[in-house]
TIVEXBA-285138 format. One record per atom (N, C-alpha, C): residue in one letter; x, y, z. Coordinates in steps of 0.1 Angstrom, whole numbers, plus 5000, padded with zeros to 4 digits. Layout:
# residues N
AXYZ...
END
This chain:
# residues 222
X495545024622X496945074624X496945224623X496445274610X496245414610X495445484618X494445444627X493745514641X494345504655X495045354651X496645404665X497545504665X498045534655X499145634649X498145734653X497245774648X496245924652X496045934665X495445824678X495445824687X496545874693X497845774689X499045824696X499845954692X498646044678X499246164680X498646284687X497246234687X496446294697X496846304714X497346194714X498046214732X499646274730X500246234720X501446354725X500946474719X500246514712X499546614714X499146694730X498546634733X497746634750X498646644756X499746564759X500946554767X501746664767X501746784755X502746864752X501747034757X500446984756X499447094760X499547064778X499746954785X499746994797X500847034800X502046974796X503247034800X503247204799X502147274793X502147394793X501247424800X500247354806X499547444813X500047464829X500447364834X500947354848X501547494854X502347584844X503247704844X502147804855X501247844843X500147894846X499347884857X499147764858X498047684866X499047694883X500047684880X501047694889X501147874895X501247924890X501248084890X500548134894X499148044894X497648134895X497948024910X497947934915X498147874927X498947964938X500247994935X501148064939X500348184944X499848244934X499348384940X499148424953X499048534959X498748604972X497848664972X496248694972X495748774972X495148894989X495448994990X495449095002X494949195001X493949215013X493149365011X494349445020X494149605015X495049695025X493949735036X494449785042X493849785060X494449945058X493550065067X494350155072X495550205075X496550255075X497450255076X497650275096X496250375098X496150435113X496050295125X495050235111X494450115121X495449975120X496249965112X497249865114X498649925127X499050075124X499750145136X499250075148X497850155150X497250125167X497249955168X496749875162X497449745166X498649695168X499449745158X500749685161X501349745172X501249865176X501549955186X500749915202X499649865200X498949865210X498350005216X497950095206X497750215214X496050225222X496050305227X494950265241X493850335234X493750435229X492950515218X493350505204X492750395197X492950405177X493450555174X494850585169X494850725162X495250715149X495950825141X496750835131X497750905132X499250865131X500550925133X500351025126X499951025110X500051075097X499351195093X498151155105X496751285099X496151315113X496651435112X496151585124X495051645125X493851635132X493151745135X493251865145X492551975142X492252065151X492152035166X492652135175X492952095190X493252155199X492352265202X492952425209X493752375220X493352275225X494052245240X495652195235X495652105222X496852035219X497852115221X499452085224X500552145223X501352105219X502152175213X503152155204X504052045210X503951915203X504851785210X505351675198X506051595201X506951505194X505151345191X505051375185X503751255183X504351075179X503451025179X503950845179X504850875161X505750815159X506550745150X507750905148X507650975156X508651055159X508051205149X506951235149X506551305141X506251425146X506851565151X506451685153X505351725147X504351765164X503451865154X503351995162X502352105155X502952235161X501452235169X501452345183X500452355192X499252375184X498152315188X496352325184X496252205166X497352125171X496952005166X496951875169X496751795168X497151665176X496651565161X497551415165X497051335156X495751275160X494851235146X493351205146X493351075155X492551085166X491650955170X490750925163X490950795151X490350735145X488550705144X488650675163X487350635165X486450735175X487250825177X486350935186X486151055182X487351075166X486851225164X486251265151X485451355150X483951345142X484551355131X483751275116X484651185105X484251325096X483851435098X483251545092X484951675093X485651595107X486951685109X487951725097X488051845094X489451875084X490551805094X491651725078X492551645083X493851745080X494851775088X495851845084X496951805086X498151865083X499551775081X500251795094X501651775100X501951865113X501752005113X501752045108X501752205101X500752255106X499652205104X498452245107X497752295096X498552255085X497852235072X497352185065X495852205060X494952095055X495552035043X495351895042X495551805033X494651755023X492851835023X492551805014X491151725016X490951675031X490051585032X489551595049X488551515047X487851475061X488351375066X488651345076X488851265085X488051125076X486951125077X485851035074X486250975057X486451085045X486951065037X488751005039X489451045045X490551005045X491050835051X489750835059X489950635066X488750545050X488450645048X487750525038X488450515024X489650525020X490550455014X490450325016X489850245006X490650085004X491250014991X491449914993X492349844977X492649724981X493249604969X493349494971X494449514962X495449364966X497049364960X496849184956X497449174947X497849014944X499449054944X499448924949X501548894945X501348754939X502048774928X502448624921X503348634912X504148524917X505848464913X505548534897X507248574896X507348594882X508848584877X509248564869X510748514862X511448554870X512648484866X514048594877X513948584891X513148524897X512948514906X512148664915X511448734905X511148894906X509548854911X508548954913X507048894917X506049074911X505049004908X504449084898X503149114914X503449244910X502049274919X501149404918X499849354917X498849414907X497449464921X497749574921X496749674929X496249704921X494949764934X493649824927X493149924941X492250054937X492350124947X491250234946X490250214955X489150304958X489150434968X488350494965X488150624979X489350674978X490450744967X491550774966X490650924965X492050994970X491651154964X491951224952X491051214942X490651204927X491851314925X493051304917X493951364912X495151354921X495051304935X495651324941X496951264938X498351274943X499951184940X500251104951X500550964948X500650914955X501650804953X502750734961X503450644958X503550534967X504050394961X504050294966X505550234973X505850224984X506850154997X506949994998X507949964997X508049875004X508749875020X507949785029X508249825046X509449685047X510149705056X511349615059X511249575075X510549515081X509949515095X511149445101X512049405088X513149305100X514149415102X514349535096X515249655100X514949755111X515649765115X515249875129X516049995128X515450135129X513850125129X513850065115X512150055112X511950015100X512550085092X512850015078X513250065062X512050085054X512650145046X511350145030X512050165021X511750085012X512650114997X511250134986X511650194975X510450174966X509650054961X509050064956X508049864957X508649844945X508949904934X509349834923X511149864923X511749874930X513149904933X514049984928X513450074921X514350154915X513650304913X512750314919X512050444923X511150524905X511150424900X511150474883X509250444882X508950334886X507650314885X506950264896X506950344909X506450334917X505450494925X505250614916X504250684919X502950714909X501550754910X500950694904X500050854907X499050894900X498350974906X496750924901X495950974913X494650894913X493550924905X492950844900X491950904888X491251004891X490251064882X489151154887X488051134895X487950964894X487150934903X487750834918X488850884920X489650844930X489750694932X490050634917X490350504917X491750494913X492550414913X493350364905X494350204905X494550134892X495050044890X496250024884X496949984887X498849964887X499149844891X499949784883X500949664884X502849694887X503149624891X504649694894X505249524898X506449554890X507149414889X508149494904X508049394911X509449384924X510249314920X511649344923X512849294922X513249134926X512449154938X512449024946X511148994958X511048834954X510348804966X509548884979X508248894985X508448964995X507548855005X508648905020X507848815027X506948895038X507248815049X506148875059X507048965071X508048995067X509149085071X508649215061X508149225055X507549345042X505849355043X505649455039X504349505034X504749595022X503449605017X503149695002X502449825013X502849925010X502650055018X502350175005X501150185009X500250355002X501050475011X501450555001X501750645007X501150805000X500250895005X500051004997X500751125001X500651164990X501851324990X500851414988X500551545001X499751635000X500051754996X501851764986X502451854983X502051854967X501551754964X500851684951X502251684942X503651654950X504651634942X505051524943X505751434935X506151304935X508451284944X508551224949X509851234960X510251124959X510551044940X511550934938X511450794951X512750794954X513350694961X513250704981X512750864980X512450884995X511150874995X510150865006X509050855010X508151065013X509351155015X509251275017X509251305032X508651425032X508851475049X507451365054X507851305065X506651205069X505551285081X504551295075X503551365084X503351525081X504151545068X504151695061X503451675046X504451625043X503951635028X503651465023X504351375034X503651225026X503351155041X502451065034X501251075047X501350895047X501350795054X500850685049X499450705052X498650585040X497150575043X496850425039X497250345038X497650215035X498150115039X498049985045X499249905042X498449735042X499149665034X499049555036X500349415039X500149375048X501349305050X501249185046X502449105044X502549005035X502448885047X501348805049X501248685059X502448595056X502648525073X503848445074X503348315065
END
């Protein structure tokens, strides 16, 4: 009699430990895990452009002239935006301006990082990046894209512009978690954005193709 009674406190025991694990077990299921892709190289796809370029990052270009470039970005004569795959990865990368940002071409596409999304209270979602080939000290902040607004929106990724800039280690790594407000679907991406003013610009993204550059993005699958 007394080893039934222990049995039977051993399983509501058990019974009270699974009811707690499922939460968990559920959460880590839930997850989203995503690498970010170039920012240049998800453009020319989604764009279909006939030469890979970058809206964001300019090289040198005696012939270039001063013109309105893809995502409505002015740049001034003897620059043009970088062709990804034809111009030598050794090129200084510069802003519209024709001022350098800090990096080579070659350095500037080898940025990568990985994002998890997974559900979190409130209906809010916790998402935890990680980020290589960054430019060591550099400032940089994180977007959220709104692909169902036209043109596209961006709001800050954590929604209130308060913890969403970050600046990159010494060894051009960096790791940050940022709780989002809400859900994100495949109408959104998580969007890198760097600031070559090395100043941080709140709740705006900054002048686009001057001082904040995308170099990132990963979009959230249907």
């Amino acid at each position: 009699m007394q080893r039934s009674k222990s049995l039977a406190g051993l399983a509501s025991v058990a019974l009270m430990l699974a009811a707690l694990v499922p939460s968990g077990a559920s959460r880590a299921a839930d997850a989203t895990h995503l690498s970010f892709v170039t920012h240049a190289a998800f453009f020319s796809a989604e764009t279909k452009q006939p030469k890979p370029l970058d809206p964001h990052a300019f090289v040198a270009d005696a012939a270039a002239l001063a013109a309105v470039g893809p995502q409505n970005i002015s740049h001034v004569a003897g620059f043009r935006p970088a062709f990804i795959e034809q111009d030598a990865k050794t090129a200084a990368v510069a802003n519209a301006n024709g001022e350098p940002i800090g990096f080579t071409l070659g350095d500037w596409l080898a940025a990568s990082g990985s994002v998890t999304l997974t559900p979190s209270a409130g209906g809010k979602v916790e998402i935890a990046m990680s980020f290589d080939h960054l430019k060591p000290g550099g400032h940089y902040s994180l977007f959220e894209n709104h692909f169902d607004q036209k043109p596209v929106g961006f709001t800050p990724l954590d929604g209130t512009a308060t913890a969403n800039d970050f600046v990159a280690g010494p060894d051009g790594r960096a790791k940050l978690t940022i709780i989002a407000l809400q859900p994100l679907t495949h109408d959104n991406a998580v969007l890198l954005v760097y600031h070559s003013d090395g100043m941080t610009h709140g709740a705006k993204r900054g002048d686009i193709g001057v001082n904040a550059h995308h170099q990132l993005i990963a979009r959230i699958p249907e």
